[in-house]
DOMARSE-106933 format. One line per 4 residues: number of its first residue (from 0); their letters; for each residue x, y, z of C-alpha. Coordinates in Angstrom, 3 decimals. Example, Ala and Ser with C-alpha at 12.3 -4.5 7.8 and 13.67 -1.06 7.14 Angstrom:
0	as	12.300/-4.500/7.800; 13.670/-1.060/7.140;
//
This chain:
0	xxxx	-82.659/65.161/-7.515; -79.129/65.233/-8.860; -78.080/68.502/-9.679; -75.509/68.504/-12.470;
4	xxxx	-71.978/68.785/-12.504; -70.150/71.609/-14.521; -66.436/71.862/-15.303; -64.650/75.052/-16.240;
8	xxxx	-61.093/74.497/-16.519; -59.281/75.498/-19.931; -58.281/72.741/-22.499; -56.726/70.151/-22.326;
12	xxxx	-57.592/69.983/-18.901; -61.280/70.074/-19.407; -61.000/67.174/-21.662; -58.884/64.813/-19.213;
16	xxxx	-61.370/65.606/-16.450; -64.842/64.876/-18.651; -62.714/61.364/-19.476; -62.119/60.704/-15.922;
20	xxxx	-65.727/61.226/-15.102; -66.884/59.454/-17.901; -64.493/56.181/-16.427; -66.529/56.742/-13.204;
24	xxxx	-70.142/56.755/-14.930; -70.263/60.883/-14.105; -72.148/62.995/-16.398; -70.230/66.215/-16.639;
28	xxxx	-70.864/69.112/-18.726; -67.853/70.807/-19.669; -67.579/74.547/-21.137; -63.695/76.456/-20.798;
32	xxxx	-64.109/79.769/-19.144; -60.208/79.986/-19.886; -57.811/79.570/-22.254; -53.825/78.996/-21.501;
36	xxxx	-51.368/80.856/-24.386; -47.992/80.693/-24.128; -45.895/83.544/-23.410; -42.270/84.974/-24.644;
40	xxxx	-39.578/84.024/-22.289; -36.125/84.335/-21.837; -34.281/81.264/-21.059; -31.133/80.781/-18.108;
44	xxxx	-28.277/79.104/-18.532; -28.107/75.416/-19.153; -25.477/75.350/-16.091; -27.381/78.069/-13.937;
48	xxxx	-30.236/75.151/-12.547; -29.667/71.448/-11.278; -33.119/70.382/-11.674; -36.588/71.544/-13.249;
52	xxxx	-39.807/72.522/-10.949; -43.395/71.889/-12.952; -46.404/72.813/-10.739; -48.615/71.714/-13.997;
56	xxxx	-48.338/70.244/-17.310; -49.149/73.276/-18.869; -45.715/74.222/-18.193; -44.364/71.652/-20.531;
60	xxxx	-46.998/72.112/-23.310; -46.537/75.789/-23.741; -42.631/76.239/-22.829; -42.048/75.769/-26.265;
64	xxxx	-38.960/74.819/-28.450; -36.669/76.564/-25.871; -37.214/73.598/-23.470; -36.266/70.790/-26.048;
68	xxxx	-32.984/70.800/-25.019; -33.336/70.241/-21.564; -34.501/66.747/-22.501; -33.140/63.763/-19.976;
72	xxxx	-32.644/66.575/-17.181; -34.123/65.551/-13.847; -37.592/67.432/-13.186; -39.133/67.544/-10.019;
76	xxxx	-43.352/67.296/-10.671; -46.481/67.945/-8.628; -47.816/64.861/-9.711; -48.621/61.515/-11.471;
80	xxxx	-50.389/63.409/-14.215; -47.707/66.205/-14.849; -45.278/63.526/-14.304; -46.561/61.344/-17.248;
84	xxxx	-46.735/64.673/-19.567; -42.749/65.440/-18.471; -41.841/61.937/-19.113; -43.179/61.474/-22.704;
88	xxxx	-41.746/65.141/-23.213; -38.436/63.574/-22.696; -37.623/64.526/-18.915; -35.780/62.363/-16.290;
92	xxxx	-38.840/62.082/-13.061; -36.282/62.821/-10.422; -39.405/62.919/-7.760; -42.795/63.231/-7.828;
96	xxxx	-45.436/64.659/-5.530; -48.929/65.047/-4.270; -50.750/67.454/-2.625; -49.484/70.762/-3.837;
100	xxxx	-46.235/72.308/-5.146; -45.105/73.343/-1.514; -45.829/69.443/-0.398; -43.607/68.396/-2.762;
104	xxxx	-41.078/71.071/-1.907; -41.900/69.701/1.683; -41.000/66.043/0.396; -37.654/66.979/-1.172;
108	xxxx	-36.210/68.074/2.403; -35.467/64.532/2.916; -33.862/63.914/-0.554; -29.743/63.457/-0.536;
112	xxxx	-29.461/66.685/-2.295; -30.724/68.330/0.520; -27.626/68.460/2.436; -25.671/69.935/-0.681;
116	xxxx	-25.467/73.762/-0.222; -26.918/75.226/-3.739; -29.108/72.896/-5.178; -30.568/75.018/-7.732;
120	xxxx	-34.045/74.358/-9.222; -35.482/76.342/-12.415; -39.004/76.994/-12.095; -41.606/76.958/-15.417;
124	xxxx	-44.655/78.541/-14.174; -47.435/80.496/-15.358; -48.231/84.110/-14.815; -50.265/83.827/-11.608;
128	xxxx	-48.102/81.216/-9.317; -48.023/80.409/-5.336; -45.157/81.708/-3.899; -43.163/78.742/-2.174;
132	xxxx	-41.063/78.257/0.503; -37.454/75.845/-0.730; -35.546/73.708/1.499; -32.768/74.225/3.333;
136	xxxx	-29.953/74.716/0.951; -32.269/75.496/-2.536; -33.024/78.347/-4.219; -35.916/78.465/-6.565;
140	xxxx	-35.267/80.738/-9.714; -38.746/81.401/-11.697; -39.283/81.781/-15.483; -42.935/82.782/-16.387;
144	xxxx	-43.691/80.522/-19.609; -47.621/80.610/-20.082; -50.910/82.746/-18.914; -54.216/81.906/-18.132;
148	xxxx	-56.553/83.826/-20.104; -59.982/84.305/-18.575; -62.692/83.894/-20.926; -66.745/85.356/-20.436;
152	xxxx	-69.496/82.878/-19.633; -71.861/82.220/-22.380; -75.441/82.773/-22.152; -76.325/78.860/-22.869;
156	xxxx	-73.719/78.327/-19.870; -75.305/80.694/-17.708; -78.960/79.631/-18.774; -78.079/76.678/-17.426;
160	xxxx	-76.318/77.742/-14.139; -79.921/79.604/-13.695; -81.462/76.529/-12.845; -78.914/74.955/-10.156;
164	xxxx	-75.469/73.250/-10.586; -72.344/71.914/-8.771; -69.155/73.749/-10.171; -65.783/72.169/-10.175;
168	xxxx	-63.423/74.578/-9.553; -59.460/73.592/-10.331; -57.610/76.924/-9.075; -57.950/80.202/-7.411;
172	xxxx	-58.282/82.512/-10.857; -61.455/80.470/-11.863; -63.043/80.578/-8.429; -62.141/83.935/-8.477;
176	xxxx	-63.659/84.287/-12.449; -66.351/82.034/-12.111; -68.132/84.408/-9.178; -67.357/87.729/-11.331;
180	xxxx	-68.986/85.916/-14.158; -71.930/84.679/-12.318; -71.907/88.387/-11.097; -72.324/89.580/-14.628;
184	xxxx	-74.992/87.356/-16.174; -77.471/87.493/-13.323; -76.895/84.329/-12.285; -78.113/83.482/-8.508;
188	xxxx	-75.139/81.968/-6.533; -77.558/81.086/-4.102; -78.549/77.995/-6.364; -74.953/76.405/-6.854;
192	xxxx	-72.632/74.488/-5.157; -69.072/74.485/-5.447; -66.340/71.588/-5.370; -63.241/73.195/-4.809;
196	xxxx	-59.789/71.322/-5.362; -58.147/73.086/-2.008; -59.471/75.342/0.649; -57.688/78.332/-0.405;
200	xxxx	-59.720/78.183/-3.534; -63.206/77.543/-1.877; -62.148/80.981/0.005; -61.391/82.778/-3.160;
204	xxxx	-65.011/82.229/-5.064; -66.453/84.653/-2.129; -69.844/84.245/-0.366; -73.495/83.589/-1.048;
208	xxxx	-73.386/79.637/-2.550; -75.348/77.323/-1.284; -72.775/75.151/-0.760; -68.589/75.144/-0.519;
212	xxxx	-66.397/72.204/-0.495; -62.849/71.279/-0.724; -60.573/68.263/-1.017; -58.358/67.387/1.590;
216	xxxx	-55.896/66.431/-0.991; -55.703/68.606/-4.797; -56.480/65.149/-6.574; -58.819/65.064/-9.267;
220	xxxx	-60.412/61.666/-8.459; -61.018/63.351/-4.966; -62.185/66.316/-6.921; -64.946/64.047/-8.909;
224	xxxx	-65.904/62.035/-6.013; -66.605/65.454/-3.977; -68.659/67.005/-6.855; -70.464/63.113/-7.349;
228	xxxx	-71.619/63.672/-3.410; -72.228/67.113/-2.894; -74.573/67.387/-6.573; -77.151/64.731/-4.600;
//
């Protein structure tokens, strides 16, 4: 028996990944458990930063008008899908990477800019962010632009959980929620599995599932295909 597949990422996230399963003949039941607000920031310098670091789209959505005028500036992206969200925001794709923020980070060590002594990069991140580690010869400055605003589980939500699922889980903060939640409305972790879009995240939903996967790679088809196999 199939058990069935439950997303929990905040909008517009939730959306793009219940299209993507749909394009794959998934049935996925989506319900937030977060919601990402924008947050007051103060902005550098137009000259203080060579180059603009998005870890996620949300970073675009929510910078608000104080990014407008960065338009045609190179941006360095974690991916195709943050990429195509920069580019129709009006940013130059100077690179783009896969597999994490760090990986891409990784990637740009072989870029020409490399070998120029402060190559600065301006960082739009939200509230909770992975520290990272920048090539020789960048520095990393980091503006906090959006937060991730957890959200309780509803009773139809955990009704359902009662009786078996397998959980997609997108980041850290909702393994970490999801578990807490599942704490709080009596709902048996011993009956769900989890999908888990990198290993650090699988660690941070805790112990007791019946089940923990991860990716190799943080891609959402990988992602899909994972929850497809394990929810059979």
């Amino acid at each position: 028996m199939n058990l069935p597949i439950i997303a929990i990422r905040p909008e517009p996230g939730l959306s793009e990944t219940l299209a993507a399963a749909r394009e794959r003949g998934l049935e996925v039941f989506g319900s937030a458990l977060f919601e990402i607000r924008p947050v007051d920031w103060n902005t550098p310098p137009d000259d203080s930063f060579d180059g603009l670091l998005f870890g996620s789209a949300n970073a675009i959505r929510h910078g608000g008008h104080a990014i407008e005028r960065w338009r045609g500036r190179d941006a360095y992206v974690v991916g195709e899908k943050t990429a195509r969200v920069a580019r129709n925001a009006g940013f130059h794709i100077a690179h783009a990477g896969s597999g994490g923020l760090q990986s891409l980070l990784d990637q740009m060590a072989g870029l020409p800019h490399d070998d120029t002594q402060g190559f600065k990069l301006l960082r739009l991140a939200g509230e909770k962010h992975v520290p990272l580690i920048p090539p020789r010869g960048t520095t990393i400055q980091v503006r906090v632009v959006y937060r991730t605003v957890p959200l309780p589980m509803s009773e139809s939500l955990a009704e359902r959980l009662r009786k078996s699922g397998t959980i997609m889980l997108h980041s850290g903060e909702a393994a970490y929620h999801f578990a807490s939640e599942c704490d709080r409305m009596g709902v048996a972790r011993g009956k769900l599995r989890l999908a888990a879009l990198a290993p650090r995240i699988a660690e941070m939903a805790g112990t007791g599932w019946e089940q923990v996967v991860s990716v190799p790679v943080p891609q959402e088809d990988a992602l899909l295909a994972l929850a497809r196999d394990i929810c059979q």
